[in-house]
C-alpha positions in Angstrom: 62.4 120.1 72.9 65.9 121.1 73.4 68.7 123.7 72.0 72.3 123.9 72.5 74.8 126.1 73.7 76.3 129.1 71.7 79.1 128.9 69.8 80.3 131.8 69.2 83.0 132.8 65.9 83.3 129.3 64.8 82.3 128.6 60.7 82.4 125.0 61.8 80.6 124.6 65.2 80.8 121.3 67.7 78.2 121.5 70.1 78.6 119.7 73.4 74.8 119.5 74.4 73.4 116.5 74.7 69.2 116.4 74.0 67.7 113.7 75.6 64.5 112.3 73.8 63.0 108.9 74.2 62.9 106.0 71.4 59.7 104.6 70.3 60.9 101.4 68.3 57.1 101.1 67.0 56.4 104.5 65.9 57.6 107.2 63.1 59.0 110.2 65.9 60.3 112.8 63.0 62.7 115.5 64.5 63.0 119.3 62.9 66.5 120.9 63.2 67.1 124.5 62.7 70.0 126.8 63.5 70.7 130.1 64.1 73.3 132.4 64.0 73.1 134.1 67.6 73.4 138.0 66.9 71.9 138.5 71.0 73.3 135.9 73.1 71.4 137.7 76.1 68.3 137.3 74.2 68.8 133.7 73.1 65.2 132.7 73.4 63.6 134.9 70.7 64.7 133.9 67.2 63.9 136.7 65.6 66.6 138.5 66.9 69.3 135.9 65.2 69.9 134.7 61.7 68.9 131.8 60.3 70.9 129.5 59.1 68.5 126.5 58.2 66.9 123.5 58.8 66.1 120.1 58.1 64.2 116.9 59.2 64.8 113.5 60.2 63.4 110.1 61.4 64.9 109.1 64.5 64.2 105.8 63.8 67.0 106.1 60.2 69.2 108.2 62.8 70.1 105.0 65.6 70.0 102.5 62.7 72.2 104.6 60.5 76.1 103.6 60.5 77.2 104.8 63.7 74.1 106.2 64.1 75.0 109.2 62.7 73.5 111.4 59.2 74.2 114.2 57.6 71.5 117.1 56.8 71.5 120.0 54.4 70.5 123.2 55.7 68.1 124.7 53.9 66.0 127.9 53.6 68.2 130.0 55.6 68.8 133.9 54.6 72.2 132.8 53.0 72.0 130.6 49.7 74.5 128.4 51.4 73.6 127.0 54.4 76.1 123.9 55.1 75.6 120.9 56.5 74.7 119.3 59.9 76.0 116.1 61.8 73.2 115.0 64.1 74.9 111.6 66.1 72.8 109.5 68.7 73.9 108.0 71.4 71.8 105.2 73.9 71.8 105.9 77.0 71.7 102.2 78.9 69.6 101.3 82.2 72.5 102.1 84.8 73.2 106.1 83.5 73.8 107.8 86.0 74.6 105.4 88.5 78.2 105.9 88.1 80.2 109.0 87.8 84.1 110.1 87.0 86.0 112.8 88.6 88.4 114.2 87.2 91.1 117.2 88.5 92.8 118.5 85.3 96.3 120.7 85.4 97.7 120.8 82.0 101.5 121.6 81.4 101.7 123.9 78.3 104.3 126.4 76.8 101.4 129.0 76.5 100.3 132.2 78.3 96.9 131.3 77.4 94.3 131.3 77.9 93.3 127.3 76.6 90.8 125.0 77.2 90.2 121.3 76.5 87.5 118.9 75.3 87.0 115.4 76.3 85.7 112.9 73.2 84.1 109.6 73.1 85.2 107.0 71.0 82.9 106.3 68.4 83.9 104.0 65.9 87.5 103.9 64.4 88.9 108.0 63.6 85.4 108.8 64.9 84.9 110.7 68.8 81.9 112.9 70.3 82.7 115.5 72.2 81.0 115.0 75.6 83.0 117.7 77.9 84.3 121.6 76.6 86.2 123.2 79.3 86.2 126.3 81.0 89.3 128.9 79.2 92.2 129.4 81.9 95.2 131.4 82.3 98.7 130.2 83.2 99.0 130.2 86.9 102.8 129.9 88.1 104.0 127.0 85.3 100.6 125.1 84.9 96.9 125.9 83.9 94.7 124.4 86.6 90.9 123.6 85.6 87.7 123.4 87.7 87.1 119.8 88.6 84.7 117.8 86.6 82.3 114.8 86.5 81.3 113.0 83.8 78.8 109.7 83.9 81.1 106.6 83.0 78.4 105.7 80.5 78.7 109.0 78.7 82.0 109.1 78.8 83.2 105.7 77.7 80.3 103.3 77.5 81.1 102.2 81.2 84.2 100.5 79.3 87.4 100.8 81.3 89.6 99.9 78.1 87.2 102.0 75.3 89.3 104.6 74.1 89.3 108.6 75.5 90.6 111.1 73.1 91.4 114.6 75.1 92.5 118.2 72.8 93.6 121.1 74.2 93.3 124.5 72.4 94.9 127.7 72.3 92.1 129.8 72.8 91.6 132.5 69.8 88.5 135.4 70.0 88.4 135.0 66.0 86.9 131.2 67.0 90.1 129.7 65.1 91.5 128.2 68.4 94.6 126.3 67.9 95.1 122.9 68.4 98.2 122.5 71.1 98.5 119.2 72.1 96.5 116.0 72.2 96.2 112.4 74.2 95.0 109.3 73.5 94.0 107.2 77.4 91.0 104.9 78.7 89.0 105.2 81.9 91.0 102.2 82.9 94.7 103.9 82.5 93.2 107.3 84.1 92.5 105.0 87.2 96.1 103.1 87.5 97.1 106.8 86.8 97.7 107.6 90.2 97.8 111.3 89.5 100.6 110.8 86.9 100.7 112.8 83.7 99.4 111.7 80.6 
């Protein structure tokens, strides 16, 4: 029903990709999970060209009543003996997603050459975020980096709560997938909007 992006050279992968699937309160809807390690990524489509990794199974209905409606599966069966773990979280999407959307122009300050990206996170319970936004990688240009704009539905991004908390990372990118963590920010859609253009 769904697959995620590629992340590629990372041991300990977050994907961004959101897989939307409806919730039947009144019936059992098990999901299988398997992952791959992508060997072709212009060939993503036939698994047989990429290791696997493993899999697992789940009831979605243990998933969204689960502490915050997240679980933890082993991977198993994969060609390695160890295959990890897997965080599968849910989120609900309410009536009005969608209807309203955040725009964002992002120019980060950073004593780097580069390149570095950033992710945006959703608050999720106390020391808990989803990543819901992986930028593009940029080089310096002149003093700053300066990133595509972006939108982001207020209800994916924050609940449609101006005061729920936004955490933002940037990272020095790294080809060996060990990017390095440069600076962080804690802000709310409701600070980004008295803002006025100022830095965080």
């Amino acid at each position: 029903i769904g697959e995620t992006e590629v992340v590629p050279d990372n041991l300990n992968p977050h994907w961004i990709t959101f897989i939307d699937v409806d919730y039947l309160f009144e019936q059992q809807q098990e999901f299988m999970v398997e992952v791959y390690d992508a060997d072709d990524a212009t060939n993503l489509l036939d698994l047989s060209k990429h290791d696997f990794v493993g899999s697992n199974k789940f009831y979605l209905g243990k998933l969204v009543s689960s502490i915050s409606q997240e679980i933890e599966l082993k991977l198993e069966g994969g060609q390695k003996r160890k295959g990890g773990t897997l965080k599968v979280m849910a989120t609900e999407q309410k009536p009005d997603f969608g209807k309203y959307m955040a725009m964002f122009a992002v120019e980060i300050s950073a004593d780097k050459s580069g390149p570095i990206f950033f992710t945006v996170n959703k608050f999720r319970s106390p020391g808990k975020y989803t990543p819901v936004y992986k930028s593009e990688c940029k080089q310096k240009t002149r003093r700053t980096f300066e990133f595509n704009k972006l939108g982001l539905d207020t209800d994916t991004l924050c609940d449609n709560d101006d005061d729920q908390e936004i955490f933002i990372q940037v990272y020095n990118y790294q080809s060996s997938g060990n990017h390095q963590k440069i600076s962080q920010a804690y802000t709310s859609l409701g600070q980004l909007k008295q803002s006025n253009g100022q830095p965080l």
